[in-house]
N, C-alpha and C positions, 0 to 999 in steps of 0.2 A: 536645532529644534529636536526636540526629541519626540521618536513616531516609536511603531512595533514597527520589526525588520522580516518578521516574516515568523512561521511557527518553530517554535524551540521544542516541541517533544509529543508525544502521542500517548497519556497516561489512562489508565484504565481496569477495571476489576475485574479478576478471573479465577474461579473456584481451586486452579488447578496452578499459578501462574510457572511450576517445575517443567509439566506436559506443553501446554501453550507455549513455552518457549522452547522444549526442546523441539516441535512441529516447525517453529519458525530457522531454528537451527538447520534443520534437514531437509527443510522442503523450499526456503528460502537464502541459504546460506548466510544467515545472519550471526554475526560473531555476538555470542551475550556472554555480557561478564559474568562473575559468581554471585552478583546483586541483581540478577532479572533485569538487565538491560539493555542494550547495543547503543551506539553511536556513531556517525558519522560526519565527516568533515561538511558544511553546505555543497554541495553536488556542481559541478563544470556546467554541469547544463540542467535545463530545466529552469523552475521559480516553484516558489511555496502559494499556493493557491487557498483563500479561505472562503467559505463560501456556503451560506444558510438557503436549507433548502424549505421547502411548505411542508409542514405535517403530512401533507400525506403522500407525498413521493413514493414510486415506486420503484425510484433508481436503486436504491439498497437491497431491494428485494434480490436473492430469496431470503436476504439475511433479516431476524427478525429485530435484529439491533437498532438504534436511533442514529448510527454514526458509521461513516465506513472510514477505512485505511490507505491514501493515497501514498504509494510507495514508487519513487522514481527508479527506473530499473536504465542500463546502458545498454543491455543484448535482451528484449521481451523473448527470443524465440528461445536464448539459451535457459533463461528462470521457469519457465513455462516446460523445458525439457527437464528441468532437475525438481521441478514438481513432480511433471508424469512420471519419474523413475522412484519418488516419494508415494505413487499411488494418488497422486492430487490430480484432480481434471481440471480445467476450468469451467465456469459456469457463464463464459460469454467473451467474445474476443472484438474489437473493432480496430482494423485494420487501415480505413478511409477517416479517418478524422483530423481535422486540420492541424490539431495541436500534438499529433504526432498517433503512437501507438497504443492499445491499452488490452490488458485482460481483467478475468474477475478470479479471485478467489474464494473460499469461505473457509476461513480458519475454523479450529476446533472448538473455536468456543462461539460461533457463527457469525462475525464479523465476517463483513466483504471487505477483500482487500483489495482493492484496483492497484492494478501494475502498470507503469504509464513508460513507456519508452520515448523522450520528446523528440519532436522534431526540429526543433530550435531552440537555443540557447535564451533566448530573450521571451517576454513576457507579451501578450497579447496588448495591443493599444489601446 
């Protein structure tokens, strides 16, 4: 049967896309080619989550963006230290949540990025 497997890429406009990636370069350790991009293998752990929220959510907040960036991360405390040494703070951490770890960031162009550390390998029931 043929279904969607899950999301294939995070495409998007940015005034600047050389600065915006070199920030995700060094504040996120993201390897991007010489064509503005990165890649990765699907992740050991974690699942691709999709999921529409109401206009007027204030989960994205502070960012003024329509869309945030779930980014699965394997160490949240080590990405969160090689921000801080980036000058990045975070703008919010949850530590108690059932589907593992998470933080917030706001990149340069003011997307929020959520960094999710899971707690399990498998997808919620």
């Amino acid at each position: 049967m043929a279904q969607v497997l899950g999301v294939g890429g995070v495409f998007f406009k940015t005034a600047d896309p050389t600065a915006l990636c070199d920030w995700y370069r060094r504040v996120l350790g993201f390897e991007i080619s010489d064509n503005s991009f990165a890649n990765w293998a699907y992740p050991a752990m974690g699942y691709t989550v999709w999921c529409a929220f109401q206009d007027d959510t204030t989960y994205f907040a502070p960012s003024p963006q329509g869309f945030m960036i779930n980014l699965i991360v394997d160490d949240l405390d080590g990405v969160l230290a090689r921000a801080k040494a980036e000058g990045v703070e975070p703008v919010g951490q949850d530590y108690a949540d059932d589907n593992g770890c998470f933080a917030w960031l706001i990149d340069p162009a003011g997307v929020k990025v959520e960094l999710w550390e899971p707690q399990t390998a498998q997808p919620p029931p």
